[in-house]
Every structure is written in structure tokens, then in C-alpha cells.
C-alpha positions in Angstrom: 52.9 119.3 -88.0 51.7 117.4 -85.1 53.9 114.9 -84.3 53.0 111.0 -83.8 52.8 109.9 -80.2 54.8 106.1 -79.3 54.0 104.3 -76.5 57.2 102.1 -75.8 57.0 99.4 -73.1 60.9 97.9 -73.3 63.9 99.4 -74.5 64.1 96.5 -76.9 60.6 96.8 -79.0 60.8 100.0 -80.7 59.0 101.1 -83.7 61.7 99.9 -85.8 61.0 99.7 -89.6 58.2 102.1 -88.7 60.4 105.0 -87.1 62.3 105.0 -90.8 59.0 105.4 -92.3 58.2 108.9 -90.3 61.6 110.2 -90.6 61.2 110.0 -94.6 58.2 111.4 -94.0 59.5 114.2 -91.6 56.7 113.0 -89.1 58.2 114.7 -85.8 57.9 112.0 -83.2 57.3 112.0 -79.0 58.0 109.0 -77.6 57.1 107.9 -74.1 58.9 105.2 -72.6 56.5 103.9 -70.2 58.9 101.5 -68.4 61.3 104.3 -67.8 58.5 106.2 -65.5 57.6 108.5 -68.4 54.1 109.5 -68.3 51.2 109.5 -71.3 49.7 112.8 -71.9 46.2 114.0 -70.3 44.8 113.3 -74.2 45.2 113.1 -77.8 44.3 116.5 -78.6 48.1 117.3 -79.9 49.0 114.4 -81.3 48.9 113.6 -85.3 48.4 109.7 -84.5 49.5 106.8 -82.0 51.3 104.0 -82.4 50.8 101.5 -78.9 54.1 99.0 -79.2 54.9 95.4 -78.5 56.2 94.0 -74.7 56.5 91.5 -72.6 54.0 91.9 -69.9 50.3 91.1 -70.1 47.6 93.9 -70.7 45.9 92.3 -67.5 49.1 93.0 -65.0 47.9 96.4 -63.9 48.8 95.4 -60.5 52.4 95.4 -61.8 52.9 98.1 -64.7 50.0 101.0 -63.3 50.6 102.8 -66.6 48.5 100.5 -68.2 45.7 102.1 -66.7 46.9 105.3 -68.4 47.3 103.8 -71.3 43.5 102.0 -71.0 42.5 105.7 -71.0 44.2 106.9 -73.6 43.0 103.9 -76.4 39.5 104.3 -74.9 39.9 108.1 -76.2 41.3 107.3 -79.6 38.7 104.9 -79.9 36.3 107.0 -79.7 37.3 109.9 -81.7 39.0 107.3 -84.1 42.1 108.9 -83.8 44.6 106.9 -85.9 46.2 104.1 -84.1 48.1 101.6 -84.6 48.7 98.9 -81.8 51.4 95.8 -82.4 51.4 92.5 -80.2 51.0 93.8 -76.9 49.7 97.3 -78.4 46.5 94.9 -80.4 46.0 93.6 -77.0 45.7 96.9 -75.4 43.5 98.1 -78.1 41.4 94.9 -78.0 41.0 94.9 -74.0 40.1 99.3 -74.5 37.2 98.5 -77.1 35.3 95.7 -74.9 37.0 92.5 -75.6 39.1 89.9 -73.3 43.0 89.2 -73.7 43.9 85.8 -72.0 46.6 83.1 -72.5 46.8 80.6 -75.5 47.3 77.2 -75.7 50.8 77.7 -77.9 53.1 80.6 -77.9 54.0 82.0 -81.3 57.5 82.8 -81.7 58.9 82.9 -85.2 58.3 82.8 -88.4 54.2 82.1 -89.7 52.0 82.7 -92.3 49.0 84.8 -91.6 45.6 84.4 -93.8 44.4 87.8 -95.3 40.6 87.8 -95.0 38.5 89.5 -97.9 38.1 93.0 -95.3 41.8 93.0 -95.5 42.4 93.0 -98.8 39.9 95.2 -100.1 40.7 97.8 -96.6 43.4 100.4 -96.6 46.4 99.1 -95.0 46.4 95.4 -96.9 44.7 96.3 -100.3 45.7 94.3 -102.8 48.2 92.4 -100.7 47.9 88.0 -101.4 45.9 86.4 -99.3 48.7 84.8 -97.4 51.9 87.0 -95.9 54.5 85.9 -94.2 55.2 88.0 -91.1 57.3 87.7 -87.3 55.6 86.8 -84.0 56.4 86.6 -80.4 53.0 86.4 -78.2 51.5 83.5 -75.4 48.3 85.9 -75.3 45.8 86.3 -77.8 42.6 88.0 -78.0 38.7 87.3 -80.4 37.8 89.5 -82.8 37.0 92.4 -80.5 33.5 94.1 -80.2 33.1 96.4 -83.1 36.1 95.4 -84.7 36.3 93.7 -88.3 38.8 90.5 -88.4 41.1 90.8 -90.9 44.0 87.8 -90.7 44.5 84.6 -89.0 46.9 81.8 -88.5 46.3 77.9 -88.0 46.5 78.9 -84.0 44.7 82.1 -83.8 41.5 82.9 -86.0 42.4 86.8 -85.0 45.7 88.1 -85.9 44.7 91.9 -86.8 41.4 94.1 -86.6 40.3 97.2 -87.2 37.5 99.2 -85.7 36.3 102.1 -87.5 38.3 103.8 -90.4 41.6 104.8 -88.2 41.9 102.3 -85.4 44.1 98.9 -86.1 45.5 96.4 -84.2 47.7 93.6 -85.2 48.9 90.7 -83.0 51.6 90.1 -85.2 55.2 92.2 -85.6 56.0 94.0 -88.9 58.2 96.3 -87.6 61.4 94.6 -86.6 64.4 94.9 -87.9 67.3 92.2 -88.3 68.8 93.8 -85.5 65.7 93.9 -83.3 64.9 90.0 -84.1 68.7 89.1 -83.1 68.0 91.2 -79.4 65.0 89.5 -78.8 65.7 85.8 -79.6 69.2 87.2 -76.6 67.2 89.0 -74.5 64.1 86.3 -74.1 66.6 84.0 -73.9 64.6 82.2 -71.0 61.2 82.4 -72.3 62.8 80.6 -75.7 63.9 78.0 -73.5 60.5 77.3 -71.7 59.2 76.4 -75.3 61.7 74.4 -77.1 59.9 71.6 -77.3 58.0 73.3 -80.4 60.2 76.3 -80.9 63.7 75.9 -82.0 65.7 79.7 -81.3 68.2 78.8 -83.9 65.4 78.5 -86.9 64.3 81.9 -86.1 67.9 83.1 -86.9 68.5 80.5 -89.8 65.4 82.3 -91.6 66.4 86.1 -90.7 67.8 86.8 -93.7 65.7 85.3 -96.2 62.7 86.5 -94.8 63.4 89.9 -93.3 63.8 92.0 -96.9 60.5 90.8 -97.7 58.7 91.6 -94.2 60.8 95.2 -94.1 58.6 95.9 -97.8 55.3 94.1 -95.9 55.9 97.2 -93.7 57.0 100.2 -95.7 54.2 99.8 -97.5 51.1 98.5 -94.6 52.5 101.7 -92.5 52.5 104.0 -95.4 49.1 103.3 -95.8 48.7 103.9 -92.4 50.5 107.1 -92.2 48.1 108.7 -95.5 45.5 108.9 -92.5 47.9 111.0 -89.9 45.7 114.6 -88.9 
């Protein structure tokens, strides 16, 4: 069985909820920890899917993190043979800036807690089907993206009109997190401690954690079952 390739960009923003999901499945895994100097394979050829992970820099900071131009090359491949791929936050960006379209700040950052709009695509696609029109799910992004060339929209929120795409029948992207874990929400809200603080004004850290744990059963099923669905497409 091929096994699914991970592109992690922080030690903190793992596939979380999503790893559990391949290990029940006894998807073998390769992992490539980009900010640890690890280096993406030549191509796709070996790999069952890809799944393109959240961090904290910005698709345009090639300057900076170089990898990302590996990383440019790879999505541009999987986009073309519509390898299945899933990219979160910073992996929708990737995926959005690989197909055509431009990633730039917002107005707002979105850290917390928000409800996303299903649009009719969603619902009736593979990985949302029958889901309600509104889900609650976890952010933490200051860049955002438009529906990308190609792509079909298939959420929103009252900031963003494009929360998650997909282009072709493998290819997804979704601005928003599904994948964390309790755990991984209480590391995050510590270790971006200082980006927190630049936006208290209109993001308090301590709701984030007064919501955790009525709200993180619910998002840990959201995912079980939208990466499931994803997984059915694995080669």
C-alpha cells in the first residue's frame, strides 16, 4: 500500500485527528518536516495521497522558507494529475497560490471558534454530503485567498466568502482547521502567545479555551467523517 505523503511546516500543526484516521485505516504514512530541512520528493509517483498542513508563515515568504518553492512544484503536479490532496489553512493557501489564484492579508484575523456556511457544491460533493448547511469548525489565519481559478467554492464565513474549494474530483483545500485536537488547540493558543496578543481587541485567548470542550467532540466527528470521505479516494 502506498503510503500518504504529509507536508508538515511546525512541529506544533500536525495532522492530528487526521493521523488517527490513517492508523485505523493502516494507511502507512511519510511525513516531511519541512522546517526541520527535510526535503519533498522529486514527484507524487509513490505516494497514495497528500495532505499539505497548516503554519505560520505566508505562502508568499519564499525569500524566507525556500521549500515553498518545492512545495509550489509539487501541488502544481497533484493538480494536474488530480492526485488526492488535501491542504488545511496554510496547505488551502498553497493549493490556491499552485492552481492560479493570489493569497494576501485580510482585513481581520480569524482565531477561534466560527461558523462556516456550507454552499449547495458542498453538500451534495463528497467530503460534506449531507452535512447542515452551517458547521461549526476552529480557525487561526490573517491570510485568505478567492475562490481560486478552476476551483468550485464550497463554504464561507461572515469575513471570508471562501473558506474551502475543490478543483477537480481529488483536489481540496480548506482554510479552516478540522484536524486539531484539544491538545493541539491548548499548544497553539501557548505557543502564539504573541500573535493572540496583537489581536485582543477582537479576540479574547481565554474564550477559545472556555469553548474547547464543548465544541471539540463535535469538530473531532466533523473530521472523522469529512477525512474518511477523503481517504475512500486514496490510489
Amino acid at each position: 500500500m502506498k503510503p500518504v505523503l504529509v507536508f508538515q511546516h511546525i512541529w506544533c500543526e500536525t495532522p492530528g485527528v487526521f493521523l488517527d484516521v490513517l492508523r485505523e485505516r493502516k494507511r502507512p504514512v511519510e511525513t516531511v518536516k519541512l522546517y526541520e530541512g527535510e526535503q519533498p520528493p522529486d514527484d507524487l509517483s509513490r505516494f497514495s495521497g497528500l495532505l499539505v498542513m497548516g503554519g505560520p508563515m505566508s505562502v508568499n515568504d519564499e525569500a524566507d522558507y525556500p521549500w515553498l518553492k518545492a512545495e509550489d512544484r509539487i501541488l502544481k503536479e497533484a493538480l494536474a494529475l488530480d492526485v488526492p490532496t488535501l491542504g488545511i489553512c496554510l496547505g488551502s493557501q498553497l493549493i490556491a497560490k499552485a492552481a492560479g489564484g493570489v493569497v494576501r492579508r485580510g482585513p481581520l484575523k480569524e482565531i477561534g471558534w466560527y461558523p462556516v456556511r456550507l454552499t449547495a457544491a458542498a453538500r451534495h460533493g463528497r467530503l460534506f454530503r449531507e452535512s447542515p448547511e452551517t458547521i461549526e469548525v476552529f480557525q487561526w489565519h490573517g491570510e485568505y485567498f478567492d475562490t481560486p481559478p478552476g476551483a468550485v467554492n464550497l463554504a464561507s464565513s461572515d469575513l471570508y466568502p471562501c473558506q474551502a474549494f475543490s478543483i477537480g474530483q481529488n483536489v481540496h483545500g480548506l482554510l479552516f482547521h478540522l484536524e486539531v485536537t484539544a491538545r493541539m488547540v491548548n499548544q497553539w493558543v501557548e505557543t502564539f502567545k504573541e500573535e493572540l496578543d496583537g489581536v485582543k481587541e477582537y479576540i479574547r485567548r481565554e474564550a477559545i479555551l472556555e469553548q474547547l470542550p464543548d465544541r471539540i467532540d463535535s469538530l473531532n466527528r466533523t473530521a472523522r467523517m469529512v477525512f474518511g470521505r477523503f481517504c475512500e479516494r486514496l490510489r
